[in-house]
C-alpha positions as CSV (number, residue, x, y, z in Angstrom):
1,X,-40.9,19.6,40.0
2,X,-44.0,19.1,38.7
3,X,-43.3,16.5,36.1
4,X,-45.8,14.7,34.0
5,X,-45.1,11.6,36.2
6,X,-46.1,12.9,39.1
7,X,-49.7,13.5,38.2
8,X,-52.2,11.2,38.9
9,X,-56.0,10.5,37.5
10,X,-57.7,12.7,40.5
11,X,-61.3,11.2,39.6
12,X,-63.8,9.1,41.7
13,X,-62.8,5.8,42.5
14,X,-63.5,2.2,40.9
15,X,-65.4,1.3,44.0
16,X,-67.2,5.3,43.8
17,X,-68.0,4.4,39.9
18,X,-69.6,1.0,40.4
19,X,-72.0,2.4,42.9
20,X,-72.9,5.3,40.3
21,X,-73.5,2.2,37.8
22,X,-76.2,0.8,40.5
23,X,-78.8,3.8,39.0
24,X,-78.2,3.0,35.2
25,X,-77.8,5.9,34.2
26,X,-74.3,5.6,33.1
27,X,-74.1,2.4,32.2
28,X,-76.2,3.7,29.5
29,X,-74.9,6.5,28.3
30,X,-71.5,4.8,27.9
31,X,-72.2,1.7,26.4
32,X,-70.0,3.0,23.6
33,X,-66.8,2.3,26.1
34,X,-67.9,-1.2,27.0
35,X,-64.1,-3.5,26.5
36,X,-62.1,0.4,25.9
37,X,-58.7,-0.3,26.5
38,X,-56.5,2.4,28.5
39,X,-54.0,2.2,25.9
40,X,-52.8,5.2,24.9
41,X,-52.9,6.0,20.7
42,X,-50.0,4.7,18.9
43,X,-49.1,8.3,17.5
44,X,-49.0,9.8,21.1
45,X,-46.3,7.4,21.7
46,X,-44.4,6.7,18.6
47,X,-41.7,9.2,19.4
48,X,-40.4,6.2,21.8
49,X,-40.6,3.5,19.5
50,X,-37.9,5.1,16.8
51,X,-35.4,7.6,17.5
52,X,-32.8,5.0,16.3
53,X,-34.0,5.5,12.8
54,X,-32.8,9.4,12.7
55,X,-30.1,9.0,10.1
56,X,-28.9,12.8,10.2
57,X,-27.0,13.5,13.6
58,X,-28.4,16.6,15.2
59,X,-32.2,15.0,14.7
60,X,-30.7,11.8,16.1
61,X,-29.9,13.3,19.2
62,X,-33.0,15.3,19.5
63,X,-34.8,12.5,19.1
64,X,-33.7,10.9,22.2
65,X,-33.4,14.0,24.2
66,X,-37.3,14.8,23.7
67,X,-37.9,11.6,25.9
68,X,-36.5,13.8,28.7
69,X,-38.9,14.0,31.9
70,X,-40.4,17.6,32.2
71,X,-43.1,19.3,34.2
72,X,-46.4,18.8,33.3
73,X,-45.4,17.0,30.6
74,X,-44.9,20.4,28.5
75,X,-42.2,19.7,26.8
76,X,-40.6,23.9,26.7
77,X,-38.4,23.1,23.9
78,X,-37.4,24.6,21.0
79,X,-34.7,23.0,19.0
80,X,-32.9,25.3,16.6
81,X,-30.9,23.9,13.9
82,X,-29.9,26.3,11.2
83,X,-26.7,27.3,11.8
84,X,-24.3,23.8,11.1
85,X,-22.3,21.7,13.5
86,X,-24.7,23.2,16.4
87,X,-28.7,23.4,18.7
88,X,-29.8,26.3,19.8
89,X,-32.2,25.1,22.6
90,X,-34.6,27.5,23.6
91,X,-37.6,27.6,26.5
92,X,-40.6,27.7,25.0
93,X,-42.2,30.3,26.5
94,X,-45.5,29.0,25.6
95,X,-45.4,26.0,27.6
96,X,-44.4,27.4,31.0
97,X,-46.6,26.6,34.1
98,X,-46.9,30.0,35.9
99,X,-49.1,29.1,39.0
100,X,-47.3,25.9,40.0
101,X,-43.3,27.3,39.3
102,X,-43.8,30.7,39.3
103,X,-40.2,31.3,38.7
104,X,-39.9,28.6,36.0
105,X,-37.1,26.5,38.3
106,X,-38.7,23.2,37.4
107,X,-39.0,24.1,33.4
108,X,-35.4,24.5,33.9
109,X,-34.8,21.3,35.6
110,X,-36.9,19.5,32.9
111,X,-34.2,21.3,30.2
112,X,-31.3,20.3,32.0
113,X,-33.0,16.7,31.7
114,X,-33.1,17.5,28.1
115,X,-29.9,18.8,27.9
116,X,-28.1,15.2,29.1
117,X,-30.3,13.0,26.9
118,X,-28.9,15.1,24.1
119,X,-24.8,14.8,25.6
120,X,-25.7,10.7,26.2
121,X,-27.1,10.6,22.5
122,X,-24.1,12.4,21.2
123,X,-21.5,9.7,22.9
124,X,-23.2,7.3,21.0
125,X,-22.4,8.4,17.5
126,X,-19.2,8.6,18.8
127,X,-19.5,12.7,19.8
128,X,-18.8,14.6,22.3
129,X,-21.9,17.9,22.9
130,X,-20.2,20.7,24.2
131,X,-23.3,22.1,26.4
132,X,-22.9,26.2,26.5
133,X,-25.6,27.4,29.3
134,X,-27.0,31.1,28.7
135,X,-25.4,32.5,26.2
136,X,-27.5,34.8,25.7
137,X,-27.6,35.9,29.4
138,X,-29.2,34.3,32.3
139,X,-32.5,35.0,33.4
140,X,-34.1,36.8,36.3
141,X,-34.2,34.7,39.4
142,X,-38.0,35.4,40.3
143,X,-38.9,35.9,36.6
144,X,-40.2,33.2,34.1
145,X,-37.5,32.1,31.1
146,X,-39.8,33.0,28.7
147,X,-37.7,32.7,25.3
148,X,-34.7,32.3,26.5
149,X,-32.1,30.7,25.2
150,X,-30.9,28.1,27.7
151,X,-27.9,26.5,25.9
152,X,-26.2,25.8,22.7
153,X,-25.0,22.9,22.4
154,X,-21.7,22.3,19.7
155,X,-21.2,19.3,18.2
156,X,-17.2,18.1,18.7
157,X,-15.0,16.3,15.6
158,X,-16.1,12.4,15.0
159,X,-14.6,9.8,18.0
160,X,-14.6,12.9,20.2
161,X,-16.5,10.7,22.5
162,X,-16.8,7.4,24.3
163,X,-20.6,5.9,24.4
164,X,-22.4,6.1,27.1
165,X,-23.8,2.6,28.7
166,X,-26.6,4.4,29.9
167,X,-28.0,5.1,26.4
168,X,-30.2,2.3,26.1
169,X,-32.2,2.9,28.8
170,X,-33.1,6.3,27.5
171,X,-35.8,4.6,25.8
172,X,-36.9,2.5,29.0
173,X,-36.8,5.1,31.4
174,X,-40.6,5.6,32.5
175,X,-41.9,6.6,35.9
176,X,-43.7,4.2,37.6
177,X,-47.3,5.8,38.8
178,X,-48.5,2.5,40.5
179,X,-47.9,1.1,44.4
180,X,-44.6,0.2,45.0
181,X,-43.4,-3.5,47.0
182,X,-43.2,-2.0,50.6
183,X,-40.4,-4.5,51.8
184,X,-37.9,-4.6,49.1
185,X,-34.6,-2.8,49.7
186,X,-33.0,-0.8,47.2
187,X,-29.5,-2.7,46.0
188,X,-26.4,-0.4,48.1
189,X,-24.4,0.2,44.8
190,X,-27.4,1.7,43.0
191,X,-27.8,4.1,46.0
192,X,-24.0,4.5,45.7
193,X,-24.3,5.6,42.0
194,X,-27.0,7.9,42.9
195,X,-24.9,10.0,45.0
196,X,-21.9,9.9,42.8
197,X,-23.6,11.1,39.7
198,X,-25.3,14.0,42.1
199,X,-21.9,15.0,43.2
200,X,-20.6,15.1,40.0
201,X,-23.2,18.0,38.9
202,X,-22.3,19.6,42.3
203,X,-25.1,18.1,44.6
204,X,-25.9,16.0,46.9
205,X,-28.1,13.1,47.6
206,X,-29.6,10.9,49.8
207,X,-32.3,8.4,50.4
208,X,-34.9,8.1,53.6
209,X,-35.3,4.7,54.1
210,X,-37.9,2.9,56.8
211,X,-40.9,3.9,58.1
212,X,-39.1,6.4,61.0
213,X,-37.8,7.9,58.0
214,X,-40.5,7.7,55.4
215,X,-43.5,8.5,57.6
216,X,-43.0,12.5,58.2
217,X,-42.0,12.7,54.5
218,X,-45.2,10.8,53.6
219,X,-47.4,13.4,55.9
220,X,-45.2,16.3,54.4
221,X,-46.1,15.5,50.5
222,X,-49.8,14.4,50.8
223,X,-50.4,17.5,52.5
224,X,-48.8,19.1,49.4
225,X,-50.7,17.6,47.1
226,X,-53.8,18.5,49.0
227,X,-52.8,22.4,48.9
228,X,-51.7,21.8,45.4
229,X,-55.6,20.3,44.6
230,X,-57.4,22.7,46.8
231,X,-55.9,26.2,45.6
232,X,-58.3,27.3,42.5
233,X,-55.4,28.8,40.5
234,X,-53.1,25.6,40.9
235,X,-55.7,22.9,40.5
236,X,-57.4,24.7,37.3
237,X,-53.7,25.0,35.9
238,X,-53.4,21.2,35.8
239,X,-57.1,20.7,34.8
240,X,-56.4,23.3,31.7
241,X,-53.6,20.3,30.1
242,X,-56.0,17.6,31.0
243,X,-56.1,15.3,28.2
244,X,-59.0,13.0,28.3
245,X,-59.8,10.1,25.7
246,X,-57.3,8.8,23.0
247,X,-58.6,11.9,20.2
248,X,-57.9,14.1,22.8
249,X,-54.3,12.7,23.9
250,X,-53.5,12.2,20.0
251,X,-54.3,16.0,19.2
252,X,-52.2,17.0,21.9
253,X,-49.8,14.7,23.2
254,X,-48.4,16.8,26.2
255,X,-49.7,18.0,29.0
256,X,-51.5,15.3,31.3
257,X,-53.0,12.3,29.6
258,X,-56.7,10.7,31.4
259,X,-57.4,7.4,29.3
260,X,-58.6,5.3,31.5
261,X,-62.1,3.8,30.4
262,X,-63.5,4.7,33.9
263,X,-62.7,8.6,33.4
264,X,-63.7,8.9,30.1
265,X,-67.2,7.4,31.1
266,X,-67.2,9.5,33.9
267,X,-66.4,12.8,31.7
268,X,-69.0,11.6,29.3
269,X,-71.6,11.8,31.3
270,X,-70.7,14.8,33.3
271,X,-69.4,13.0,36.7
272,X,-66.1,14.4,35.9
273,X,-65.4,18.2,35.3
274,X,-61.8,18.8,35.5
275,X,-62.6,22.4,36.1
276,X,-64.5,22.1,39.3
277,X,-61.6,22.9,41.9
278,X,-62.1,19.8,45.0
279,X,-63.2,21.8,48.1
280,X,-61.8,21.1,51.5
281,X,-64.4,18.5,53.3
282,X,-66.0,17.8,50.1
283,X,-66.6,14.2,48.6
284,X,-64.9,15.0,45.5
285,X,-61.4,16.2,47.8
286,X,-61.4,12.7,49.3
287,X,-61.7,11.0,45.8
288,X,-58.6,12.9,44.4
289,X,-57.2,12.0,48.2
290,X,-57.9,8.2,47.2
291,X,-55.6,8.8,44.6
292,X,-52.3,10.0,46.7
293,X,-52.7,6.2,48.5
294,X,-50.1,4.1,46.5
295,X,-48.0,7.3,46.5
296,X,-46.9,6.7,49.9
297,X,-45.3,2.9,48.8
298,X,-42.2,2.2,48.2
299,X,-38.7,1.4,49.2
300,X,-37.7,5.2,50.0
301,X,-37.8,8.1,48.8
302,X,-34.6,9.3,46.6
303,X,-33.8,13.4,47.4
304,X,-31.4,15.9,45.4
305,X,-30.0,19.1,46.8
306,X,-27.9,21.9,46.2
307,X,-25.7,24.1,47.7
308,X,-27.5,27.2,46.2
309,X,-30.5,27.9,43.7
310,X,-29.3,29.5,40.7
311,X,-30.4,29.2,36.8
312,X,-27.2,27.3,36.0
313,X,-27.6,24.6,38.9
314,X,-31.1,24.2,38.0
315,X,-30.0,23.0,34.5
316,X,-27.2,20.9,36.4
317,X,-30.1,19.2,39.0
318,X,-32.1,18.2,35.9
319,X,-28.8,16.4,34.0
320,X,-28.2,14.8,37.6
321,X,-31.6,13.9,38.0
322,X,-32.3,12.0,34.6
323,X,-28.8,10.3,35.0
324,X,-30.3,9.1,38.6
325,X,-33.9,7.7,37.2
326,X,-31.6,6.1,34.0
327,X,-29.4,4.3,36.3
328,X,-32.4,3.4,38.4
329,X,-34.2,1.4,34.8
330,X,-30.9,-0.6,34.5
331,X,-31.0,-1.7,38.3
332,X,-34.3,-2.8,37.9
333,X,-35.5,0.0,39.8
334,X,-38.9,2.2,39.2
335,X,-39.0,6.2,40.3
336,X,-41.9,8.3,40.3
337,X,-41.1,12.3,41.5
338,X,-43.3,13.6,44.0
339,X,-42.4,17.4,44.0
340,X,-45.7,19.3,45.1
341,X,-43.9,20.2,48.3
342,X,-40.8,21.6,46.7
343,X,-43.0,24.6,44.6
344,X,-42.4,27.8,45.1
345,X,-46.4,29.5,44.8
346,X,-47.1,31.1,48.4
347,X,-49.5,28.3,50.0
348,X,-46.9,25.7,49.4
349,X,-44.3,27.3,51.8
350,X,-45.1,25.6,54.8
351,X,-44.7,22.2,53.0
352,X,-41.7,23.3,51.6
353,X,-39.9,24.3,54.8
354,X,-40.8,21.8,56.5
355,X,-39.7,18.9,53.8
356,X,-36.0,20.7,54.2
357,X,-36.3,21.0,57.7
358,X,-37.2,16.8,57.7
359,X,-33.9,16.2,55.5
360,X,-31.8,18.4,57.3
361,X,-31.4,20.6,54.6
362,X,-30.4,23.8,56.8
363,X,-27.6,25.1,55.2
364,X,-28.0,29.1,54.1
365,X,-28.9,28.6,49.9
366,X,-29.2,25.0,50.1
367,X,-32.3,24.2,48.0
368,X,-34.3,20.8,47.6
369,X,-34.4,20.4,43.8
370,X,-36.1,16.8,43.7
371,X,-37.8,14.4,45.4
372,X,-38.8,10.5,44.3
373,X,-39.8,7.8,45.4
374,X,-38.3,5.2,44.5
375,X,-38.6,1.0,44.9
376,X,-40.2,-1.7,42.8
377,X,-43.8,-1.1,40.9
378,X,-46.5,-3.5,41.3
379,X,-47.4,-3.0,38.5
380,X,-45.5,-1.7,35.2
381,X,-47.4,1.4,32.9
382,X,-45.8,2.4,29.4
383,X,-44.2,6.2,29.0
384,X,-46.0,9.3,28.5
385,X,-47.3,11.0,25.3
386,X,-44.5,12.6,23.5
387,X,-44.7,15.4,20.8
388,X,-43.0,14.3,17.4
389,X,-39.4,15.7,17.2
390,X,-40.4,18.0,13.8
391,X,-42.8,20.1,16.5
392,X,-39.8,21.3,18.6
393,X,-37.6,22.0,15.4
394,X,-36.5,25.6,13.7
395,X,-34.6,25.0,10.4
């Protein structure tokens, strides 16, 4: 899945921008970002800061469920609430991602994410969310969920429902896009809890730990992301929900945010077009390869699989998944998803095959549906821009 964590700022390095500073020229054409902060704008964020003051129930719970990881950072949702006592969530068929999941199996993951926020809010005003997949049909294998209607959800009578410990760390759930420690282990009841909640949505898990385990998986995804950067129609689908500067970000707080005072300089002057596709041997292929470095830290790298690939067990990897990275914040733990290699456009197949072949994912049907890694960040960034919950509502 190509989740909003997962992308990284693929511009030229610090080291690459203080040699361009050595010729003046942008030094002085961005004065104006002398002391800029990376921070991102308060309104980009604010959805995280108050879903606890949603006094009516069903906003209360969409509140927290919009903090769900998705690809992209799209956020598909559409949250209909006019018929009483229930949501009507639909995809979005807008905010798909048609070069990078073709068949829209990672929008449904990040709905199924959505999905279990909303059952884990719930619990805590003492409901239980009675999640109805499809019931208006499921859709094509190989064809994009535009529009449909992926569940209703029916709220249950008052005390219907214990709370849910996990629910405060809905709002502390963030993926950690720095270097991980690389010689920390992850604690054995965490890992324990990771493959109990994945066989309680009907999947399995498992985590590659040490280098003999780590290494081919490390080859397997920055060759992934390589393809991923490389192939025009991929690269330019990402550089299309580029987001650069905090007006930017603020006027559309989805898709993938750049604030970092060295990129917007960069873009100011012209030294950064998102729309020019990195080349294979080129200069500007090994800065966005710079990038993909931390990726390979960590303590391991956290998988998910299931038996088969079908629209309902899509929805189920993305509840198991967000219970994982949720259990994962209250151990202390950081996860960032790394799931280039698991898309399904045509170049990425040999990535793909060979990441199941690695895990030993042979099995007729059985399908990778994520892949973390996971360990201790080096250093801690906030959560990603959300849109505010009134955007996703129908009443």
């Amino acid at each position: 899945m190509k989740f909003s964590e997962v992308v990284t700022e693929a511009v030229p390095s610090r080291r690459a921008f203080i040699r361009l500073l050595g010729g003046g020229t942008v030094l002085a054409a961005t004065g104006t970002l002398t002391g800029c902060s990376g921070q991102l704008p308060e309104a980009a964020v604010e959805p995280w800061r108050s879903p606890d003051r949603e006094t009516d129930t069903r906003r209360f719970i969409l509140a927290h469920a919009l903090l769900a990881p998705n690809p992209h950072n799209r956020q598909p949702w559409i949250a209909d609430l006019r018929e009483a006592g229930r949501i009507h969530l639909t995809c979005d068929g807008e905010r798909l991602l048609p070069e990078t999941d073709p068949f829209g199996r990672q929008i449904l993951i990040g709905c199924g994410a959505f999905l279990e926020l909303a059952v884990i809010a719930a619990a805590q005003r003492s409901l239980s969310l009675k999640v109805e997949l499809f019931p208006e049909g499921t859709p094509a294998d190989q064809a994009l969920p535009k529009g449909s209607r992926v569940a209703t959800l029916v709220l249950g009578e008052p005390g219907s429902a214990p709370a849910d410990p996990l629910f405060a760390q809905i709002v502390r759930r963030h993926s950690g896009k720095t270097a991980y420690a690389i010689d920390r282990a992850l604690p054995e009841a965490l890992v324990r809890s990771w493959g109990e909640t994945a066989t309680r949505f009907g999947l399995r898990s498992g985590v590659a730990a040490g280098a003999a385990a780590m290494d081919p998986i490390r080859r397997i995804t920055r060759e992934a992301y390589e393809i991923e950067a490389t192939t025009a129609r991929t690269w330019l689908e990402s550089a299309r929900l580029m987001r650069i500067g905090p007006g930017a970000i603020a006027a559309n707080p989805d898709g993938i945010s750049l604030n970092s005072p060295l990129v917007r300089a960069l873009h100011t002057v012209g030294l950064f077009d998102p729309m020019e596709v990195p080349a294979r041997g080129s200069k500007a292929l090994e800065r966005v390869m710079e990038r993909w470095v931390p990726f390979e830290t960590g303590s391991g790298f956290l998988w998910l699989a299931s038996p088969d690939n079908t629209r309902r067990t899509q929805v189920a990897s993305g509840r198991a998944y967000v219970r994982t990275h949720l259990l994962a914040t209250a151990a202390g733990v950081d996860m960032h998803p790394l799931s280039q290699a698991l898309q399904e456009f045509p170049e990425m197949r040999g990535p793909r095959e060979a990441l199941h072949q690695t895990l030993g994912l042979g099995s007729v049907g059985e399908t990778l549906q994520m892949l973390s890694r996971v360990g201790f960040a080096t250093e801690l960034r906030g959560p990603s821009p959300r849109r505010n919950l009134e955007s996703l509502l129908r009443t």
